[in-house]
ZAMARGU-4260 file (C-alpha; in steps of 0.2 Angstrom, whole numbers, plus 5000, padded with zeros to 4 digits):
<rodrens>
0) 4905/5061/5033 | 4913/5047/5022 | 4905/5029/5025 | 4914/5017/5034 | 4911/5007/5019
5) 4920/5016/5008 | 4937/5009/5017 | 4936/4994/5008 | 4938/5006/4991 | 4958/5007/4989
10) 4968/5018/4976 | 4986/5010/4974 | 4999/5018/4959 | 5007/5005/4951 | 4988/4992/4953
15) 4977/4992/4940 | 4980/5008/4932 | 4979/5017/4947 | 4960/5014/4945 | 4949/5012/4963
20) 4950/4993/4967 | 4939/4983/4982 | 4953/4981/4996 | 4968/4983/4987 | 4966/4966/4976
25) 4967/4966/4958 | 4947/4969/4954 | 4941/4987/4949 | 4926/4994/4954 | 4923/4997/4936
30) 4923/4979/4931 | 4910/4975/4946 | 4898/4989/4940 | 4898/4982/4923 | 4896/4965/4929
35) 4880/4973/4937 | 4874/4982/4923 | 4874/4965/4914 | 4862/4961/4924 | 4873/4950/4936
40) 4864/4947/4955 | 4875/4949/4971 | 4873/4930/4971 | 4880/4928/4954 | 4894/4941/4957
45) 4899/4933/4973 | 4900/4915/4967 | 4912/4920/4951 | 4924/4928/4964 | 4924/4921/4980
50) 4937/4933/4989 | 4923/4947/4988 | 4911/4950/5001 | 4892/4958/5002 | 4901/4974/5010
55) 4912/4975/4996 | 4897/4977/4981 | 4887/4990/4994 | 4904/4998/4994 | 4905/4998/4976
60) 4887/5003/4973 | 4889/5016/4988 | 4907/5025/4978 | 4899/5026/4962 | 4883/5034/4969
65) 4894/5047/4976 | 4906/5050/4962 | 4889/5055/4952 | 4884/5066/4967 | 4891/5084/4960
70) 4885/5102/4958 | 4881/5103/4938 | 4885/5121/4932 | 4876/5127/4915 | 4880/5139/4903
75) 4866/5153/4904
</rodrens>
């Protein structure tokens, strides 16, 4: 069952490269998972863009922890 949470992920052609984006603005979820892998705190992430909300890095976190969940098949 998909996350309520994952609504604020939005796909648009034409917006960013086609690329997932938090609520259709012009802020990948990339370029917030890379801002965390800097080591950048909610807190720090927040302040730097104002127009995003708590809901929308759990969202983040939560669609990158699903895109990775996937049945590996290896060569025998």
């Amino acid at each position: 069952m998909a996350s309520e949470r994952l609504s604020r992920i939005t796909i648009e052609p034409g917006k960013c490269g086609g690329q997932p984006c938090i609520r259709g603005q012009r802020i990948r979820v990339t370029d917030v998972l890379e801002l965390m892998s800097a080591g950048a705190s909610f807190d720090e992430i927040l302040e730097d863009y104002p127009f995003l909300e708590r809901e929308d890095l759990l969202a983040v976190l939560e669609y990158a922890a699903r895109q990775t969940d996937h049945i590996v098949l290896r060569a025998s």
